[in-house]
C-alpha positions as a printed Julia matrix, in Angstrom:
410×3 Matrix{Float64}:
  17.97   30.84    1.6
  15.6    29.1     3.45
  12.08   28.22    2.25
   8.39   27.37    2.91
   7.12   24.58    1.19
   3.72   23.75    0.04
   2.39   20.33    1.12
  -0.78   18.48   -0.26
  -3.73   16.3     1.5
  -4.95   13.84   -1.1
  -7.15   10.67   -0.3
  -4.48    8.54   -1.05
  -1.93   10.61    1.73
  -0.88    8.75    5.3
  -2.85    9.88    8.21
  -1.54   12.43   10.69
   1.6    11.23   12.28
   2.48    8.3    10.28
   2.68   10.24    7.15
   6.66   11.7     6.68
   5.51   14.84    4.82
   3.19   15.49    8.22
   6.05   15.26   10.34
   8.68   17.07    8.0
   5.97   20.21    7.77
   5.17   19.85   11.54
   9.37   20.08   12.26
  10.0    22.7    10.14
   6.66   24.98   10.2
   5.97   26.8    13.73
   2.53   26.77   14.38
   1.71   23.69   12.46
  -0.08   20.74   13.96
  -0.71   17.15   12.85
  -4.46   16.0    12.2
  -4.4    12.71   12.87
  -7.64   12.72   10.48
  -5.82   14.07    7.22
  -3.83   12.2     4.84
  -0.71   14.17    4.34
   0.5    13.19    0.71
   3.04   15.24   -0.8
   5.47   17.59   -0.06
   6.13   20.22   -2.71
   9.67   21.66   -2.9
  10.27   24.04   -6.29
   8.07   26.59   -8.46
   5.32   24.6    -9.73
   2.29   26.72   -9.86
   0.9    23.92   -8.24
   2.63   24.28   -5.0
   5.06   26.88   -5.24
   8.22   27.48   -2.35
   8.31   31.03   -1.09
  11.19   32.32    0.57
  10.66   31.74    4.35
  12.5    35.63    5.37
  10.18   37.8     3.41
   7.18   35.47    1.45
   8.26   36.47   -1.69
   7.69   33.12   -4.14
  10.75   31.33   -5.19
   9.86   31.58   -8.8
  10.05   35.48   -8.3
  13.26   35.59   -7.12
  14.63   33.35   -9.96
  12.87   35.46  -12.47
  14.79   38.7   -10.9
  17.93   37.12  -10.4
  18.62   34.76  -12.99
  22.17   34.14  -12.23
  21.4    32.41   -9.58
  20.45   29.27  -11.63
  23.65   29.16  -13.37
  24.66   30.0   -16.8
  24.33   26.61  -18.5
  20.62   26.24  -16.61
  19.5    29.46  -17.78
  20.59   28.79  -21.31
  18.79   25.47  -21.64
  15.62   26.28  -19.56
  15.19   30.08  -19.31
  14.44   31.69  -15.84
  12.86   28.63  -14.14
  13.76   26.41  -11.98
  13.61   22.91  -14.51
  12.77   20.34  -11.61
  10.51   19.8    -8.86
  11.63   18.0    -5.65
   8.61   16.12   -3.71
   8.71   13.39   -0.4
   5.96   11.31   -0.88
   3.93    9.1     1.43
   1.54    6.83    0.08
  -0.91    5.37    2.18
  -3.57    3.72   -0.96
  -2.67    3.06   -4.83
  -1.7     5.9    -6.93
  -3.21    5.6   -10.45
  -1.8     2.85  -12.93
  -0.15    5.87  -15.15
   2.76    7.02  -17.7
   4.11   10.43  -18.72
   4.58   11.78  -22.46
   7.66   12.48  -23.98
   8.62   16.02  -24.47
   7.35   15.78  -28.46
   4.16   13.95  -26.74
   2.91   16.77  -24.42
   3.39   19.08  -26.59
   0.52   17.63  -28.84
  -1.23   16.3   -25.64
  -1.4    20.23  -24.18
  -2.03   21.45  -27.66
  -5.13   18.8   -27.81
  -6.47   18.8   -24.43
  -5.16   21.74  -22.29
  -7.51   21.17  -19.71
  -6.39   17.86  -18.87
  -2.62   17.72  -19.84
  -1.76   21.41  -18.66
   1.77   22.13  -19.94
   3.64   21.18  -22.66
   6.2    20.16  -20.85
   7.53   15.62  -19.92
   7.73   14.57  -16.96
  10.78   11.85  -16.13
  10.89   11.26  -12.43
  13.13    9.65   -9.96
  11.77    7.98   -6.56
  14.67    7.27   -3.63
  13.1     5.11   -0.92
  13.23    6.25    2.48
  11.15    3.38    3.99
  10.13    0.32    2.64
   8.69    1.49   -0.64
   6.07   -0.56   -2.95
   5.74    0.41   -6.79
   4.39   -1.26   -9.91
   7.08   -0.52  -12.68
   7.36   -1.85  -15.93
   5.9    -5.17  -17.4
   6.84   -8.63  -16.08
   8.86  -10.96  -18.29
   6.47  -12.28  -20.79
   6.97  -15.68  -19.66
   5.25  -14.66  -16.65
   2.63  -12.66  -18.08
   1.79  -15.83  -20.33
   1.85  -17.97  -17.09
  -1.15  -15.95  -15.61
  -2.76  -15.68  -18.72
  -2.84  -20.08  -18.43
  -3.28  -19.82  -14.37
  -5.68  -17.32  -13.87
  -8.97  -17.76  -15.7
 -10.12  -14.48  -14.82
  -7.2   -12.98  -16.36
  -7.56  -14.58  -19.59
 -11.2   -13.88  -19.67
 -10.88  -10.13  -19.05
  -8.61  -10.35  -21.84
 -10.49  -12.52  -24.02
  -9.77  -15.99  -25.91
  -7.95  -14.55  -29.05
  -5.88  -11.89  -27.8
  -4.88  -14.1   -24.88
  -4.46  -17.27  -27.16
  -2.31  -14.69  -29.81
   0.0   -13.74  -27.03
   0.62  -16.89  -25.57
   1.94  -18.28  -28.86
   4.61  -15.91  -29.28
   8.23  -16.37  -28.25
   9.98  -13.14  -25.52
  12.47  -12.83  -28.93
   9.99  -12.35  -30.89
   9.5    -8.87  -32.7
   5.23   -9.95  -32.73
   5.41   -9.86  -29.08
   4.92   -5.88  -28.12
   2.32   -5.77  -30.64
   0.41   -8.75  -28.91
   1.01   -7.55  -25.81
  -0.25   -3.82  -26.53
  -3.23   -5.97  -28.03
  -4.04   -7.38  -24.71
  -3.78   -4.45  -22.73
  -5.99   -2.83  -25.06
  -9.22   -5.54  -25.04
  -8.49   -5.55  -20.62
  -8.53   -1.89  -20.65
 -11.78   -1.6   -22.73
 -13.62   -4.53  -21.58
 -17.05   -3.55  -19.93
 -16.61   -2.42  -16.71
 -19.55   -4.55  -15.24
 -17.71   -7.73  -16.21
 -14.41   -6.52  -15.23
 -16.0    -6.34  -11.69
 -17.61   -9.51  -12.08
 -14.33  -11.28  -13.04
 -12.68   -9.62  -10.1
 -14.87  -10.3    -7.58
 -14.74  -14.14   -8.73
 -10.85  -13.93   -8.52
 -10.97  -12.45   -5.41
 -13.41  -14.87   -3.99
 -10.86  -17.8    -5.0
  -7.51  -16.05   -3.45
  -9.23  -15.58   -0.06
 -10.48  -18.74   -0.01
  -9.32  -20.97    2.99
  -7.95  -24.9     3.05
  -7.18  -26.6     0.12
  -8.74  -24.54   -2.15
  -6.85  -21.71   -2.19
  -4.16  -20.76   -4.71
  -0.73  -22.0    -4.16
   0.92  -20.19   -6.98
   4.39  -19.04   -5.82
   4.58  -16.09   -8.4
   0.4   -14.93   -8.06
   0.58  -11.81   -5.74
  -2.48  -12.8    -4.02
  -2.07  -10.13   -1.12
  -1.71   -7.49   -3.52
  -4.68   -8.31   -5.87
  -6.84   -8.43   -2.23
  -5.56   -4.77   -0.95
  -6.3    -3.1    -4.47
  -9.27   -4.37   -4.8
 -10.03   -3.32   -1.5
  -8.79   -0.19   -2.16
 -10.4     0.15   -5.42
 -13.12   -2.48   -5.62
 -13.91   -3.77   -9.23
 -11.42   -0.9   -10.9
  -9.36   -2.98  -13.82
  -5.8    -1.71  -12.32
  -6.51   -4.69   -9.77
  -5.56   -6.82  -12.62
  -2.65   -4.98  -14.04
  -0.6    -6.28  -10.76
  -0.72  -10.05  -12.88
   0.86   -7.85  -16.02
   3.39   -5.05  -14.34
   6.33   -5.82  -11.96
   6.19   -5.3    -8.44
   8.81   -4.15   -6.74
   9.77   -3.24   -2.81
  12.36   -0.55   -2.67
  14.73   -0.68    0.68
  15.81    2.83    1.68
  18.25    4.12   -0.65
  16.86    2.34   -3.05
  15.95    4.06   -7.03
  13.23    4.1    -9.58
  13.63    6.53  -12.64
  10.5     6.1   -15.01
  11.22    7.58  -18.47
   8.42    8.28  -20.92
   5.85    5.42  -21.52
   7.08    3.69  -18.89
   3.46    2.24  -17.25
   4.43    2.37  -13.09
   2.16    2.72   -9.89
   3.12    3.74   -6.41
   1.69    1.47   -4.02
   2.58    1.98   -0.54
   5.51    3.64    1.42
   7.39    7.07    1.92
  10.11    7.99   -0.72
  11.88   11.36   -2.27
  10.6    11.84   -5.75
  11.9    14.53   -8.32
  10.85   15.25  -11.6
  10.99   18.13  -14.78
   8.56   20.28  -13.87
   5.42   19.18  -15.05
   2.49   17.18  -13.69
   1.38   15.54  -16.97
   0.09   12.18  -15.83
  -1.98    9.7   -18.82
  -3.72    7.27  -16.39
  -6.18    4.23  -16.86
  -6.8     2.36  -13.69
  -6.7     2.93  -10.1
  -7.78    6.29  -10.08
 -11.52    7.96   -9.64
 -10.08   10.76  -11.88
  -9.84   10.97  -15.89
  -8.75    7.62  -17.47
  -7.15    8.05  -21.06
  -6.67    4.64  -21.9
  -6.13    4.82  -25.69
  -3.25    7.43  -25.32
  -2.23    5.59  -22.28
  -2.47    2.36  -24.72
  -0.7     3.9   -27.83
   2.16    5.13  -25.81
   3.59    2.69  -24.09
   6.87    0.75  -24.1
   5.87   -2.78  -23.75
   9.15   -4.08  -22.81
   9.29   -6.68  -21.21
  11.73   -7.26  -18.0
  12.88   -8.76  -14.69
  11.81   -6.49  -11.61
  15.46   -6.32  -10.59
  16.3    -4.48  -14.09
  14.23   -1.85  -12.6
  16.14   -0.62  -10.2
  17.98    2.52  -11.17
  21.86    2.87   -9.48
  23.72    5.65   -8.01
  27.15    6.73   -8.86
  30.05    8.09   -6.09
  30.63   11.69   -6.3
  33.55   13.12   -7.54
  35.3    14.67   -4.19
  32.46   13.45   -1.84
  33.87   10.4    -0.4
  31.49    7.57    0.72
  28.55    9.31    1.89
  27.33   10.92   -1.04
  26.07    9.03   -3.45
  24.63   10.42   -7.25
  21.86    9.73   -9.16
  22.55   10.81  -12.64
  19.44    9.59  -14.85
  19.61   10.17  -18.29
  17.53   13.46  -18.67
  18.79   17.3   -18.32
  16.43   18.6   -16.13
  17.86   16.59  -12.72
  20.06   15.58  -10.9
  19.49   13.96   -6.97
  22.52   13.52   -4.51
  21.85   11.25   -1.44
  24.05   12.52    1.76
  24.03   10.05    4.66
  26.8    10.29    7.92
  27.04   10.1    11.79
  28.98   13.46   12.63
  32.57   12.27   14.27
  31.84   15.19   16.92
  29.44   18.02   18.12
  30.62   21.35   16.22
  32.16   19.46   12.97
  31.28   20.8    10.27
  29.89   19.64    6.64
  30.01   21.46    3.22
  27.76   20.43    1.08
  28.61   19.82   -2.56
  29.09   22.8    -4.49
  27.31   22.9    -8.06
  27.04   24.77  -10.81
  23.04   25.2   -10.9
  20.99   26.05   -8.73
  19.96   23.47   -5.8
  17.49   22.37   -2.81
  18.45   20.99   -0.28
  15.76   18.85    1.79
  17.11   17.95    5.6
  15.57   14.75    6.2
  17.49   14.35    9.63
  20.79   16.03   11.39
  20.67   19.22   13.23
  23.28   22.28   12.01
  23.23   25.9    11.98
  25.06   28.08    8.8
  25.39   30.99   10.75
  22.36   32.39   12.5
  20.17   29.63   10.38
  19.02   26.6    12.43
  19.27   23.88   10.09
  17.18   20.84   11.12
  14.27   18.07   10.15
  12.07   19.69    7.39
  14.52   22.35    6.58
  14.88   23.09    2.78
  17.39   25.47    1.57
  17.92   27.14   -1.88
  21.22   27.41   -2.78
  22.26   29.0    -5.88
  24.58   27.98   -8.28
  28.42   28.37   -7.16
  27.45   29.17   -3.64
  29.53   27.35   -0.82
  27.43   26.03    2.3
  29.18   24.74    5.01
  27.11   23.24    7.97
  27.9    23.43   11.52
  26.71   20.07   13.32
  25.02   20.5    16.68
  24.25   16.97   17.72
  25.81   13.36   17.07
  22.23   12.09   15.25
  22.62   10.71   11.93
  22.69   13.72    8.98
  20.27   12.86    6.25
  20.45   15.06    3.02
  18.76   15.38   -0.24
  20.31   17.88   -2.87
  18.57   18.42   -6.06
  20.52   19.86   -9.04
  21.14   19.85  -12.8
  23.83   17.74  -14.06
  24.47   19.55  -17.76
């Protein structure tokens, strides 16, 4: 079944055409048009009540459906999660920071909600999975603490945010030491809840010095200068400008992963990806954001493990049966499952069938053109397929197929 898919304008969004959300609504919507003046952010693909899908034949909400036929999410899925759909499938394309951020564990929101409904809104975690589909930038995870302890000796503003006996604490511990996380947390906690007026003030000094000219500018091989300058353009004075010297940064290349399990501190920085995640939007943030900051539950929760940028990166797996252009990625929570399906068609008229699964799936066209019967399959198209169900796809032109297929792997 075919769907309609919400899609979301925040501030932080892609303008009009270069956003890949506009142009996935504008190829798969008739009578949709591209304002080259709105930043197209998200595209919504599930039952959140956020954003809910609605069956594109007859309106009727996705969630609906489920709720009447229940078989359609399989038996295992219904067992574990009831009649709902457990994950939400997104594309993202970020033009500006997201906030410096971490979700709860389930045990976590479920106090969090209890606590605070009005800012952490269901009880529910929230692992997610990012697949680059251009060039994507994300802040994930600390930096070794080797490297951390190098900016806290190279950059005085750093170590002056952080103040002289937190900074001089962590900088005499060893990475194998079990003192470390504790001094680390003990940083983050004095930078987080420094005055904001001398935050700024430390800033603007540090970003006085890295766009300095001649001689005088840093040299520093591992200081991301060019970051430092577009966040704090982005968000001038805001502390998250400085959590760039403590968190990895990372570029994905297309096809690339991220998963981010609880307490796992991460940003999104720039770029277009496909994101999915249990279906929840509990987010703790405390720095590039102009909403709600929780910085001591942010603070309290977090890993603090410290490692390389490459140890990041989250790999797929082959299928099972679906040769080389289908690649898995398996992460280790119940609630999802994303399959990656990339080939050139060997003719006009082949045909493709897409991984059968027991749950219930969405499938997100990125690129390729196909009918399945009367259905014109194309750029933008999202199809719910439930579980068991065979799809086979008819190819109608020699461009490169592109597929995303959500699922639950229990």
């Amino acid at each position: 079944m075919e769907l309609k898919c919400a899609y979301q304008t925040y501030h932080w969004g892609r303008p009009g055409s270069s956003s890949t959300v506009a142009r996935l609504v504008a190829a798969s919507q008739p009578g949709f048009s591209v304002s080259e003046d709105t930043h197209y952010a998200e595209l919504w693909m599930g039952t959140h009540g956020s954003g809910p899908s609605v069956l594109a034949a007859t309106g009727q909400p996705l969630a609906d459906y489920i709720r009447e036929h229940p078989e359609v999410l399989g038996e295992r899925v219904a067992a574990r999660f009831g009649t709902q759909l457990p994950f939400l499938l997104k594309v993202l394309s970020v033009d500006t920071a997201l906030s410096i951020q971490a979700h709860p564990s389930k045990s976590h929101a479920e106090e969090l909600h209890a606590a605070q409904p009005t800012v952490y809104k269901d009880p529910n975690h929230k692992p997610e999975m990012a697949v680059a589909l251009t060039p994507f930038e994300a802040l994930c995870g600390f930096r070794p603490l080797e490297e951390i302890q190098h900016f806290l000796k190279v950059v005085p503003e750093l170590s002056a945010a952080v103040g002289p006996e937190p900074s001089a604490a962590l900088l005499a511990v060893s990475p194998s030491d079990p003192a470390s996380r504790d001094r680390l947390r003990d940083c983050l906690q004095a930078l987080m809840t420094r005055d904001p007026a001398d935050i700024s003030r430390r800033l603007d000094s540090l970003v006085a010095r890295l766009s300095a000219t001649g001689d005088s500018a840093p040299s520093d091989p591992l200081l991301p200068a060019d970051l430092i300058l577009r966040l704090s353009g982005q968000y001038p004075g805001d502390v998250g400008c400085l959590c760039a010297l403590l968190l990895n940064r990372l570029v994905l290349q297309p096809g690339q992963a991220l998963f981010l399990g609880p307490n796992e501190p991460h940003a999104y920085l720039a770029g277009d990806c496909v994101e999915i995640m249990a279906c929840s939007d509990n987010v703790v943030r405390s720095g590039l954001t102009p909403k709600f900051k929780d910085v001591s539950t942010l603070v309290s929760m977090l890993t603090y493990e410290c490692r390389p940028a490459s140890e990041q990166l989250f790999r797929p797996s082959c299928a099972a049966g679906g040769g080389d252009c289908v690649q898995e990625f398996r992460p280790p929570v119940p609630d999802f499952s994303l399959a990656k399906i990339q080939f050139v068609p060997d003719s006009v008229g082949s045909q493709y069938t897409v991984p059968v699964r027991d749950s219930a799936s969405l499938l997100l066209v990125v690129s390729g053109a196909a009918t399945r019967g009367a259905t014109v399959v194309g750029r933008g198209s999202v199809l719910f397929i439930p579980a068991g169900e065979e799809v086979t796809l008819t190819l109608t032109d020699r461009a490169e197929v592109l597929l995303f297929q959500a699922f639950c792997q229990l």
